[in-house]
DSSP file (Angstrom, degrees, kcal/mol; ACC not computed):
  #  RESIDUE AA STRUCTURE BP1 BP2  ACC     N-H-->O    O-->H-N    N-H-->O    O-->H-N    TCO  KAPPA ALPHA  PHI   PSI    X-CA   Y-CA   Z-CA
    1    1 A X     >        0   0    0      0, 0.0     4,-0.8     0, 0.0     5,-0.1   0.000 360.0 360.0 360.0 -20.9   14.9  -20.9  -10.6
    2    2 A X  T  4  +     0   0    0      1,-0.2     4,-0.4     2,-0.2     0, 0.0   0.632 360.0  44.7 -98.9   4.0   12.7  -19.6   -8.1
    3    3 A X  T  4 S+     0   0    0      2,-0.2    -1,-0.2     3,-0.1     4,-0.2   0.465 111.5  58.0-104.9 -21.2   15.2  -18.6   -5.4
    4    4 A X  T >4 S+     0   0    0      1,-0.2     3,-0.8     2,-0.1     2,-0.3   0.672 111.0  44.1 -84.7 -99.9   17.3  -16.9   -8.5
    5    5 A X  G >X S+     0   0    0     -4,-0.8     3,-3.4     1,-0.3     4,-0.6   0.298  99.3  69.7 -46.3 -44.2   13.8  -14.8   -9.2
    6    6 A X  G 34 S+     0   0    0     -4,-0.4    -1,-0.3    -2,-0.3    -2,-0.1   0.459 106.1  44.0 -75.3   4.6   13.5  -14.1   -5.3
    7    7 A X  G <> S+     0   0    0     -3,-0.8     4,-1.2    -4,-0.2     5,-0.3   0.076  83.0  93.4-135.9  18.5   16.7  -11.7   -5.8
    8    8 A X  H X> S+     0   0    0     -3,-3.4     4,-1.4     1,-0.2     3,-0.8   0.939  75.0  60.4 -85.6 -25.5   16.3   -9.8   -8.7
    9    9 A X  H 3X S+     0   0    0     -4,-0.6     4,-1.5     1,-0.2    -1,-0.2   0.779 108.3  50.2 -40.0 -21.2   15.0   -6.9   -7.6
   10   10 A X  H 3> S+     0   0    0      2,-0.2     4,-2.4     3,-0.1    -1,-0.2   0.742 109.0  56.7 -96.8 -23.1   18.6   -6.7   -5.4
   11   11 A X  H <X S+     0   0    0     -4,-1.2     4,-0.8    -3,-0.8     5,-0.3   0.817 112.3  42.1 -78.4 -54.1   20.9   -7.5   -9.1
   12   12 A X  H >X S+     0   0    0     -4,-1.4     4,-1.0    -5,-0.3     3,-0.7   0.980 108.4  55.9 -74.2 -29.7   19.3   -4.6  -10.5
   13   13 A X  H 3X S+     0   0    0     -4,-1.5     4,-1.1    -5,-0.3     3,-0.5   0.899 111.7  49.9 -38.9 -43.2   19.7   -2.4   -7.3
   14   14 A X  H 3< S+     0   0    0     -4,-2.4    -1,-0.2     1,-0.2    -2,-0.2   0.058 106.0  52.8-102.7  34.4   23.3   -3.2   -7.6
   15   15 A X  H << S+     0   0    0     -4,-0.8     4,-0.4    -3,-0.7    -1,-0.2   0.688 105.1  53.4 -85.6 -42.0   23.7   -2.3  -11.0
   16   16 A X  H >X S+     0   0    0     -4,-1.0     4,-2.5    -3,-0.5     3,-1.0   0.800 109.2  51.9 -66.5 -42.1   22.3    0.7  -10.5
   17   17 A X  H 3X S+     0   0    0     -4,-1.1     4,-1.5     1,-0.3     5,-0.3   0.731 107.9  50.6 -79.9 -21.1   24.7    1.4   -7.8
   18   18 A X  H 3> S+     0   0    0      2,-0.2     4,-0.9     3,-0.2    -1,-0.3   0.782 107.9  47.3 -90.0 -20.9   27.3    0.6   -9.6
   19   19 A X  H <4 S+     0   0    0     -3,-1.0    -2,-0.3    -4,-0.4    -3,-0.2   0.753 116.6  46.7 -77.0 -32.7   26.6    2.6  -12.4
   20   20 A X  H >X S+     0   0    0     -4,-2.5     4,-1.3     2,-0.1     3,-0.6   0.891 113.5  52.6 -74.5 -30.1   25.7    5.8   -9.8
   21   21 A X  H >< S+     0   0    0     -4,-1.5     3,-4.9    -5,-0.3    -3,-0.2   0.936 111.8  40.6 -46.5 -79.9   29.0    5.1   -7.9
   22   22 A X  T 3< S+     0   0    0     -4,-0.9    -1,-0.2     1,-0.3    -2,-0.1   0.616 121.2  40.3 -48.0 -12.0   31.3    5.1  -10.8
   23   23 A X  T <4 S+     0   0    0     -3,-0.6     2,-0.9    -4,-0.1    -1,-0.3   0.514  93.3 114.5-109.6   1.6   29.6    8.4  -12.9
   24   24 A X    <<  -     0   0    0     -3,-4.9    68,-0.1    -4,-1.3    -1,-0.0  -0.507  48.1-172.4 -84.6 120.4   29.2   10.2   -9.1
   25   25 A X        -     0   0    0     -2,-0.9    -1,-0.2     1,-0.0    -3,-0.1   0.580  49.5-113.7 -57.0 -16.1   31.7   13.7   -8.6
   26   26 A X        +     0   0    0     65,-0.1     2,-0.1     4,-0.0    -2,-0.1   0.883  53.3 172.3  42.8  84.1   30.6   13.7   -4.6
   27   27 A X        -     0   0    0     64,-0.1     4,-0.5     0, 0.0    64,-0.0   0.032  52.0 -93.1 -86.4-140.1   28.9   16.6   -5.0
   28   28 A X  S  > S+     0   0    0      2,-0.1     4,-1.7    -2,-0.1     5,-0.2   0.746 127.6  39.0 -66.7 -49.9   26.8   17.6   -1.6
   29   29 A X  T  4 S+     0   0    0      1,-0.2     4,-0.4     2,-0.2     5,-0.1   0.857 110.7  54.2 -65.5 -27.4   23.6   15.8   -3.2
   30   30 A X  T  > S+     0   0    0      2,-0.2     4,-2.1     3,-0.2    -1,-0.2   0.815 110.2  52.3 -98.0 -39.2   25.4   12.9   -4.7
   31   31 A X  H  > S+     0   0    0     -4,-0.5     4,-0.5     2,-0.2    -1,-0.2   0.688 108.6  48.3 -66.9 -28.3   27.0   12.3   -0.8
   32   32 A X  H  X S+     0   0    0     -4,-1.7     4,-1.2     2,-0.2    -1,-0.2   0.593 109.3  54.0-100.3  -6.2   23.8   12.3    0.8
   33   33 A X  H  > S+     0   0    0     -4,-0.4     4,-2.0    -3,-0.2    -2,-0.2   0.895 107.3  52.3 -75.2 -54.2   22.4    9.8   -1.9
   34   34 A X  H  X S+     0   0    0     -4,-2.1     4,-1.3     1,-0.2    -2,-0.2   0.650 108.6  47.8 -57.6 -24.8   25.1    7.6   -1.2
   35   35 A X  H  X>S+     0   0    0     -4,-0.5     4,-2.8     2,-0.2     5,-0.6   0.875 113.2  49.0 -89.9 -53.8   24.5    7.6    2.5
   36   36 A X  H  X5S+     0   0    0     -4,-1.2     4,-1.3     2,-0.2    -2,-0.2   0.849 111.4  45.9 -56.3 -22.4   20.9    7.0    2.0
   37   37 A X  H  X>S+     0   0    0     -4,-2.0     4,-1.2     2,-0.2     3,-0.5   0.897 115.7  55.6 -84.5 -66.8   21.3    3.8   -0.7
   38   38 A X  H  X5S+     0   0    0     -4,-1.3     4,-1.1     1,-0.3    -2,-0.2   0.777 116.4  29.2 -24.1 -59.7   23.9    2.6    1.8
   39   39 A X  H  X5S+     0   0    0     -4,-2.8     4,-2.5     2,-0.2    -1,-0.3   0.943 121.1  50.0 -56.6 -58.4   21.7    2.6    4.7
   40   40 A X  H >X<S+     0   0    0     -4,-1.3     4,-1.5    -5,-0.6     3,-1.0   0.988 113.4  51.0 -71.7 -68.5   18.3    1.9    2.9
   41   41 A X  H 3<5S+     0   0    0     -4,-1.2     4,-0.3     1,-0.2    -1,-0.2   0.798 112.4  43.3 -38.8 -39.7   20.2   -1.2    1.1
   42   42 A X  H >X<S+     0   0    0     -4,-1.1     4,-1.3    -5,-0.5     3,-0.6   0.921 119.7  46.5 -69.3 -37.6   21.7   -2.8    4.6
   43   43 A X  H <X S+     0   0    0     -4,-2.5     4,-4.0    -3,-1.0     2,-0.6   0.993 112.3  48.3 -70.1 -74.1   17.9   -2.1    6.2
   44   44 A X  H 3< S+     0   0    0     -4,-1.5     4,-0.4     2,-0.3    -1,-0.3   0.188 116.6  44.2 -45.6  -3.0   16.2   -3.7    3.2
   45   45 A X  H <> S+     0   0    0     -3,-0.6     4,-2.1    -2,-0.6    -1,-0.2   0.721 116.1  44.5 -63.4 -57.4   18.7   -7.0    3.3
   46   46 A X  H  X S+     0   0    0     -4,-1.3     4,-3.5    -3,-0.4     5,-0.6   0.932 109.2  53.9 -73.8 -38.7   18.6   -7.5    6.6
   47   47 A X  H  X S+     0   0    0     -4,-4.0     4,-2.1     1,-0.3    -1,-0.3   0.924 111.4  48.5 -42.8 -55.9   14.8   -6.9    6.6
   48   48 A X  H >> S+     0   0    0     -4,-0.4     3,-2.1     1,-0.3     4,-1.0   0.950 114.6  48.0 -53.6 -52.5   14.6   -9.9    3.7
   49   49 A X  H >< S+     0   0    0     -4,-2.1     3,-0.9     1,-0.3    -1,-0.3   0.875 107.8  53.2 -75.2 -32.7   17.0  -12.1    6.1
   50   50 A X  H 3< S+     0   0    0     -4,-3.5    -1,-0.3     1,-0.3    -2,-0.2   0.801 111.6  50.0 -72.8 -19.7   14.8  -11.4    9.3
   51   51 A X  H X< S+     0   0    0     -4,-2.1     3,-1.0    -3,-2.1    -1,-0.3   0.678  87.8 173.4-107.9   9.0   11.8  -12.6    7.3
   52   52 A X  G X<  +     0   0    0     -4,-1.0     3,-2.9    -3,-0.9    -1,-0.1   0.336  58.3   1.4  69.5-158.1   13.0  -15.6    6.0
   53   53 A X  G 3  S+     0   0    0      1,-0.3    -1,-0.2    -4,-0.1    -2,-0.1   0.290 117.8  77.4 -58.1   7.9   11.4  -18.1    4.2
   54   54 A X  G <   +     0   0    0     -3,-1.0     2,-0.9    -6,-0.2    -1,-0.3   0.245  68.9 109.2 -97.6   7.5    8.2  -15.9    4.4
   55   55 A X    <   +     0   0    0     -3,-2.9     2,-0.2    -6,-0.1    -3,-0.1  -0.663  41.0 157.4 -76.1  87.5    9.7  -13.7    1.7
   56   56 A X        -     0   0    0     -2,-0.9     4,-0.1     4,-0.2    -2,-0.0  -0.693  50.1-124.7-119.8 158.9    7.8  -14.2   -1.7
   57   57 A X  S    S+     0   0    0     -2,-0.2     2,-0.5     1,-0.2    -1,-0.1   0.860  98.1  52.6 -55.3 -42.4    7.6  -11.8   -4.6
   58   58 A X  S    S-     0   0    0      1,-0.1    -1,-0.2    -3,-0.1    -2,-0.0  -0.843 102.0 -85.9-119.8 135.1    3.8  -12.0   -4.3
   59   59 A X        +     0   0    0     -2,-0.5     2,-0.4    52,-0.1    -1,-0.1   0.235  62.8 150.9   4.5  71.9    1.2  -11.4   -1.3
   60   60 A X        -     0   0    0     -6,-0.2     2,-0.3    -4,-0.1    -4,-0.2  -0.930  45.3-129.6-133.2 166.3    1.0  -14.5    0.5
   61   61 A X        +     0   0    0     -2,-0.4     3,-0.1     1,-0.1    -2,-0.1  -0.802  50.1 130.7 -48.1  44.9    0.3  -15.4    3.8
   62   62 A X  S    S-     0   0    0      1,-0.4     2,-0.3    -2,-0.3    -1,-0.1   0.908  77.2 -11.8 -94.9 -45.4    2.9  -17.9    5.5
   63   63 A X        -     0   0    0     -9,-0.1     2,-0.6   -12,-0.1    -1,-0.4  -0.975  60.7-118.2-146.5 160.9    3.8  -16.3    9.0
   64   64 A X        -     0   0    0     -2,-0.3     2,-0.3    -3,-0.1    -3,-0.0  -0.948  28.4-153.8-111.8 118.0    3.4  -13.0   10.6
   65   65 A X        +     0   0    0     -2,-0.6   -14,-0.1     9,-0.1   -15,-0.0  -0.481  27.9 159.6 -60.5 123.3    6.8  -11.8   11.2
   66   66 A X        +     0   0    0     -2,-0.3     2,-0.3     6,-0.0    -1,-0.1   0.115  47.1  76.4-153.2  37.7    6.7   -9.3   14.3
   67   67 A X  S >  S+     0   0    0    -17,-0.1     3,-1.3     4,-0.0     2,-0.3  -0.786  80.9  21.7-112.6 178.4   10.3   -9.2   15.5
   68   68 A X  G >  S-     0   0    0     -2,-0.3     3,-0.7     2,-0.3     4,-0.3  -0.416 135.5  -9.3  77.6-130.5   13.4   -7.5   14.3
   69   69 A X  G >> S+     0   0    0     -2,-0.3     4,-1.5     1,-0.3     3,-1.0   0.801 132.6  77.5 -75.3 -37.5   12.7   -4.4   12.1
   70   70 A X  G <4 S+     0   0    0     -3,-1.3    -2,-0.3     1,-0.2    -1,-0.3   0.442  73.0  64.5 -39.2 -23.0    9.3   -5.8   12.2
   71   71 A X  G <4 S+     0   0    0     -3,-0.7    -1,-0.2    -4,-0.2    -2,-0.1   0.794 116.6  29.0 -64.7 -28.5    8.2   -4.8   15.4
   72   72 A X  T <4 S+     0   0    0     -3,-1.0    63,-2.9    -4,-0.3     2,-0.3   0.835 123.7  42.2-118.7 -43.1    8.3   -1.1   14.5
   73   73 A X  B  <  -a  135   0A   0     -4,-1.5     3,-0.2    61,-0.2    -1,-0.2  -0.782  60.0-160.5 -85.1 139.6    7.7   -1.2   10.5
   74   74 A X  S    S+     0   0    0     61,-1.7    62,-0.1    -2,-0.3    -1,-0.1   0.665  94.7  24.9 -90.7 -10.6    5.4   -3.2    9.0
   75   75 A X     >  +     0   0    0     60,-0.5     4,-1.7    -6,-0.1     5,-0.2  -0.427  68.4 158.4-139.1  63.5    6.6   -3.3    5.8
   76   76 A X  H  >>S+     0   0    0     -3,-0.2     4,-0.6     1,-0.2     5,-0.5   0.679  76.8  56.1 -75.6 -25.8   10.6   -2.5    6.5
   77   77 A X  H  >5S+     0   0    0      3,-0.1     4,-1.0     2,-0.1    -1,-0.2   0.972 110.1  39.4 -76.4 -42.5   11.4   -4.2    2.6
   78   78 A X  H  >5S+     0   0    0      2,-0.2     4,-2.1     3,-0.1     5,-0.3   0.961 126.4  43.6 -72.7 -66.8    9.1   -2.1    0.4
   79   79 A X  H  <5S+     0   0    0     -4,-1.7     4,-0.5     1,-0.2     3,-0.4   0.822 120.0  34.7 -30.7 -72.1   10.4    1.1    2.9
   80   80 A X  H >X5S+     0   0    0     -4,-0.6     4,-2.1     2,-0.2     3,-0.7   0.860 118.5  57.9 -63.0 -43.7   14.1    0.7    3.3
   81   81 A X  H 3X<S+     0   0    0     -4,-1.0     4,-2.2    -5,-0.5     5,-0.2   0.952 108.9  51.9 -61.7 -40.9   14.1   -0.8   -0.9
   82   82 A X  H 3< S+     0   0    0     -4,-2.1    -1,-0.3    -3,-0.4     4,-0.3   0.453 106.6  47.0 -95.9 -23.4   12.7    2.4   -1.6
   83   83 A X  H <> S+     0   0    0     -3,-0.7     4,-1.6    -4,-0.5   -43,-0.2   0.479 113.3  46.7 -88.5  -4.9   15.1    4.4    0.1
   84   84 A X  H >X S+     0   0    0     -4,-2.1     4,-1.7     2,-0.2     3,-0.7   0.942 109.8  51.3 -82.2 -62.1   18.1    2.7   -1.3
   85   85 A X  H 3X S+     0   0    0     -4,-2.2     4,-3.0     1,-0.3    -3,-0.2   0.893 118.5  46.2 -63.4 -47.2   16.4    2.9   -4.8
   86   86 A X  H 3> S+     0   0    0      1,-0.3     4,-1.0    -4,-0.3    -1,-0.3   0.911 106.1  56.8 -75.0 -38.2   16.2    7.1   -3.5
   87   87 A X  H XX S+     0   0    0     -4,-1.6     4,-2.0    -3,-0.7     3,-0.6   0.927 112.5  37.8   2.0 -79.9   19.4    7.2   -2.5
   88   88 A X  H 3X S+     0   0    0     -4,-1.7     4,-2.4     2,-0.2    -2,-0.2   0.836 114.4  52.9 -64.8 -38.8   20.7    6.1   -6.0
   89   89 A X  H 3X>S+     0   0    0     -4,-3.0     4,-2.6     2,-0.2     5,-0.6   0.770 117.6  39.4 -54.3 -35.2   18.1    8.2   -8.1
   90   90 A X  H <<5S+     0   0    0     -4,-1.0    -2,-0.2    -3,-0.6    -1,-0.2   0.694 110.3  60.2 -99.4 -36.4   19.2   11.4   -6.0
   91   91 A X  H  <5S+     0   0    0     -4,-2.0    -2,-0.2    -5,-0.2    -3,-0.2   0.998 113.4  37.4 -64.8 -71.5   23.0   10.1   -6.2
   92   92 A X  H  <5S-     0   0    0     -4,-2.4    -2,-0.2     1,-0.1    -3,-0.1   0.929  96.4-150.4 -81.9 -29.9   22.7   10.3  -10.5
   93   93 A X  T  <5 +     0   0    0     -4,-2.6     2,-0.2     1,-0.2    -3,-0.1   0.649  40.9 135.5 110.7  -4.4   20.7   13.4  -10.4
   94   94 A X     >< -     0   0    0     -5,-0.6     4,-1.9     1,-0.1    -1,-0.2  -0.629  62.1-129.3-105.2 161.2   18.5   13.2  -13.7
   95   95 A X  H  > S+     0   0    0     -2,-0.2     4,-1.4     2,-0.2    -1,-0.1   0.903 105.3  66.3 -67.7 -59.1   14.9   13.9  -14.1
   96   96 A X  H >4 S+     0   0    0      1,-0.3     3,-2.7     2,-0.2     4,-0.4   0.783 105.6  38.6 -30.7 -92.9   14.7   10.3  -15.9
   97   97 A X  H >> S+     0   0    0      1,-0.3     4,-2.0     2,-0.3     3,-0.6   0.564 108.4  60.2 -45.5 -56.0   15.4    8.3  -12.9
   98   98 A X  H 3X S+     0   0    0     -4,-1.9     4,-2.6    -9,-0.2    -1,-0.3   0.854 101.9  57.5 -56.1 -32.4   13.5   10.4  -10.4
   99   99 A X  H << S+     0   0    0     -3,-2.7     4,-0.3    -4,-1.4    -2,-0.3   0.730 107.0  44.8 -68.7 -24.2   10.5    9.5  -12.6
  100  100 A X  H X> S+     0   0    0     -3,-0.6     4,-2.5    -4,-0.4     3,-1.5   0.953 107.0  61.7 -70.7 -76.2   11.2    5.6  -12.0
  101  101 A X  H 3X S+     0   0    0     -4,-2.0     4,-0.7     1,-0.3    -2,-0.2   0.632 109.3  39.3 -30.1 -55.3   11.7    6.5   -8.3
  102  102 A X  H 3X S+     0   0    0     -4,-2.6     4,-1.3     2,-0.2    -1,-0.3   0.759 117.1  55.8 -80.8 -25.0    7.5    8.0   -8.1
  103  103 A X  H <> S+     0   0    0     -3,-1.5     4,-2.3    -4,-0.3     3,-0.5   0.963 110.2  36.5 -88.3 -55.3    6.7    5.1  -10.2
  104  104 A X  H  X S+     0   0    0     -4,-2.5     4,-3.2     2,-0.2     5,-0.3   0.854 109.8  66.7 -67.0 -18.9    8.1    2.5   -8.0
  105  105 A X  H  X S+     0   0    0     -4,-0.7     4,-1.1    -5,-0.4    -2,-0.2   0.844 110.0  40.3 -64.6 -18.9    6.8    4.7   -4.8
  106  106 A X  H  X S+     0   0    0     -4,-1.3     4,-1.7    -3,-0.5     5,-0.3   0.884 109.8  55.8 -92.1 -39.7    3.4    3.9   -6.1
  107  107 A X  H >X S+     0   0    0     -4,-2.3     4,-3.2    -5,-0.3     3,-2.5   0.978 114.8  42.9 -37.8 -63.3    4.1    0.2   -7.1
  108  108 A X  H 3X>S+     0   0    0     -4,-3.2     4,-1.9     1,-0.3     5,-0.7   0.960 109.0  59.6 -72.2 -54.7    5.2   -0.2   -3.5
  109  109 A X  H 3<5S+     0   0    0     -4,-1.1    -1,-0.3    -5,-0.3    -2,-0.2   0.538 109.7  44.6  28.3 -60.4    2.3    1.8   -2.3
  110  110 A X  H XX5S+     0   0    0     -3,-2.5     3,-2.0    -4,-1.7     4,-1.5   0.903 105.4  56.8 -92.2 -78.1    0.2   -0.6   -3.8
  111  111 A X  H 3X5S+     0   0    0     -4,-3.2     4,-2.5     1,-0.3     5,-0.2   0.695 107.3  48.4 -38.6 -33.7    1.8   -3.6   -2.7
  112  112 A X  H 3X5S+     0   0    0     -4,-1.9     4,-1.4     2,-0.2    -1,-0.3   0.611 110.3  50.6 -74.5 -16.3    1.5   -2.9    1.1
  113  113 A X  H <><S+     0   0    0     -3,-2.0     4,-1.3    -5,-0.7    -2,-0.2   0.889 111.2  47.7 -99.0 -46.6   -1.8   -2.0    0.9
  114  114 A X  H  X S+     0   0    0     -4,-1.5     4,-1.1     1,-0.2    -2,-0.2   0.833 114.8  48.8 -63.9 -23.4   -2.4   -5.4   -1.0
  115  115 A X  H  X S+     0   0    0     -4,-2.5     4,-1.7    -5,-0.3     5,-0.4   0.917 103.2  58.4 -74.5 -45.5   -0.3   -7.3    1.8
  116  116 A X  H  < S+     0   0    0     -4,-1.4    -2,-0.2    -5,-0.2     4,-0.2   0.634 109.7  47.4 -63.7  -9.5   -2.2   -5.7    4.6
  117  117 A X  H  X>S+     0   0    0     -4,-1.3     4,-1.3     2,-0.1     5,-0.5   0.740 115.9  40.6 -92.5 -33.3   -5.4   -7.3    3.0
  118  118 A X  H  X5S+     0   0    0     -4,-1.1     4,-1.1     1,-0.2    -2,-0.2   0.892 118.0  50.1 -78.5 -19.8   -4.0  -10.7    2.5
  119  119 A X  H  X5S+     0   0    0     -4,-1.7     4,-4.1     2,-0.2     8,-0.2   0.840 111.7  44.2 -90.4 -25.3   -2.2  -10.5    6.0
  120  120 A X  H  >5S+     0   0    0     -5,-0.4     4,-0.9     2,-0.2    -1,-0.2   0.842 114.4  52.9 -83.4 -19.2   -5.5   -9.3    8.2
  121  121 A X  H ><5S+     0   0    0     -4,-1.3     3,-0.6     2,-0.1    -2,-0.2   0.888 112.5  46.7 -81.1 -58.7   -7.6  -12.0    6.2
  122  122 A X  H 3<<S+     0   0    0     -4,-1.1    -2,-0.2    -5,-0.5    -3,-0.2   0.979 133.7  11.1 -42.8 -56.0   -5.0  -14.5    7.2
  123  123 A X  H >X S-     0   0    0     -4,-4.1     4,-1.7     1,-0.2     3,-0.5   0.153  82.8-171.7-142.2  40.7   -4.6  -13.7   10.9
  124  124 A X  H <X S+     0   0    0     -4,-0.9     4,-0.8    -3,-0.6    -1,-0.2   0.199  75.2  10.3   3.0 -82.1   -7.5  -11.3   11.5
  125  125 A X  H 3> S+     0   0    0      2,-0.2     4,-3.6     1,-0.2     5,-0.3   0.824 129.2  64.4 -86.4 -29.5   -7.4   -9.6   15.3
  126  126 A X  H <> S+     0   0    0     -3,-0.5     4,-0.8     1,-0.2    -2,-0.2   0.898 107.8  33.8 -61.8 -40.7   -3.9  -11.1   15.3
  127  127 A X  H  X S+     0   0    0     -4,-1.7     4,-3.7    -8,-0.2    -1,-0.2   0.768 117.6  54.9 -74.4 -42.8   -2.7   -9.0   12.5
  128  128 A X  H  < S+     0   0    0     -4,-0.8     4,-0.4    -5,-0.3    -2,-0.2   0.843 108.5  50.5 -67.6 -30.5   -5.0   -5.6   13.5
  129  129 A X  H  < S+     0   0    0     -4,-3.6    -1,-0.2     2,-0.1    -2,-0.2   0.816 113.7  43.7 -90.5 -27.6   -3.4   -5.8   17.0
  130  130 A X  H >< S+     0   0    0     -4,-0.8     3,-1.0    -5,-0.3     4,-0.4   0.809 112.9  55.8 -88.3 -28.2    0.4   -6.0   15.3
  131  131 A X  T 3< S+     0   0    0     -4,-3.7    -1,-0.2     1,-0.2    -3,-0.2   0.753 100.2  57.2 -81.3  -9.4   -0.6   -3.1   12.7
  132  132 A X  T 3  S+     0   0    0     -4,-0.4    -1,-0.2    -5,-0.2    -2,-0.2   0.471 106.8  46.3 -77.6  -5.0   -1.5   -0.8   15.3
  133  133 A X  S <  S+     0   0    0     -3,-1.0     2,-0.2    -4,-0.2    -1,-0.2   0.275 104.1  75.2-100.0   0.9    1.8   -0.9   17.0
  134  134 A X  S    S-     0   0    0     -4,-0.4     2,-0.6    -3,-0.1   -61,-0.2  -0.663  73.7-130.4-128.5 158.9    3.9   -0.5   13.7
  135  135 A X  B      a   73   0A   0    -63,-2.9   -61,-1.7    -2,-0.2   -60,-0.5  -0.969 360.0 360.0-126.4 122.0    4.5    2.5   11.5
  136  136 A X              0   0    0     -2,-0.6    -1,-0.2   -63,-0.2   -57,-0.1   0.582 360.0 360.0  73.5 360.0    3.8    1.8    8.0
């Protein structure tokens, strides 16, 4: 059950997507959403796969990840999840949707800032010296 929880957030991405695909005309906007959920969704997989079995829903401490997408973001799931999710919002076009879109920009917002406390109490200079090389 707990590995089915550690991929809903990605079922309901592709729900979404399947619901913007199918209603989208490819206007100009609706083409450059599509490129961005495309992209943001491939970054935001591979980010989960590069961090392995250190992926949990919630703040924990198991390893500090510093390779891969990691080296240059520090937080490459909430970022890249957050441009697929903008991608799609910007793909259907409606007020509604955009409003979800700021609401999860603060959610994640929040979560990074609450991982960068649990991670620097966990691996204190070790973590301070990898978040000064990283963007975001």
């Amino acid at each position: 059950m707990k590995k089915i929880l550690l991929w809903v957030d990605v079922a309901v991405f592709l729900g979404v997507a399947v619901y913007a695909f199918r209603h989208a005309v490819w206007i100009p906007r609706e083409c450059a959403g599509a490129v961005m959920a495309i992209v943001g969704f491939a970054l935001w997989l591979e980010a989960r796969r590069e961090l392995g079995a250190s992926f949990t829903p919630l703040a924990q401490a198991r390893a500090l990840v510093t390779t891969g997408l990691y080296a240059r973001v520090r937080h490459p799931i909430y970022i890249f999840g957050t441009v697929a999710y903008c991608g799609l919002f910007l793909m259907i076009g409606y007020w509604g949707p955009f409003l979800c879109f700021m609401f999860i920009s603060i959610g994640q917002v929040l979560r990074m800032r609450k991982e960068d406390a649990v991670l620097e109490q966990a691996f204190g200079d070790q973590y301070r010296a990898y978040r000064a090389g990283t963007w975001i």
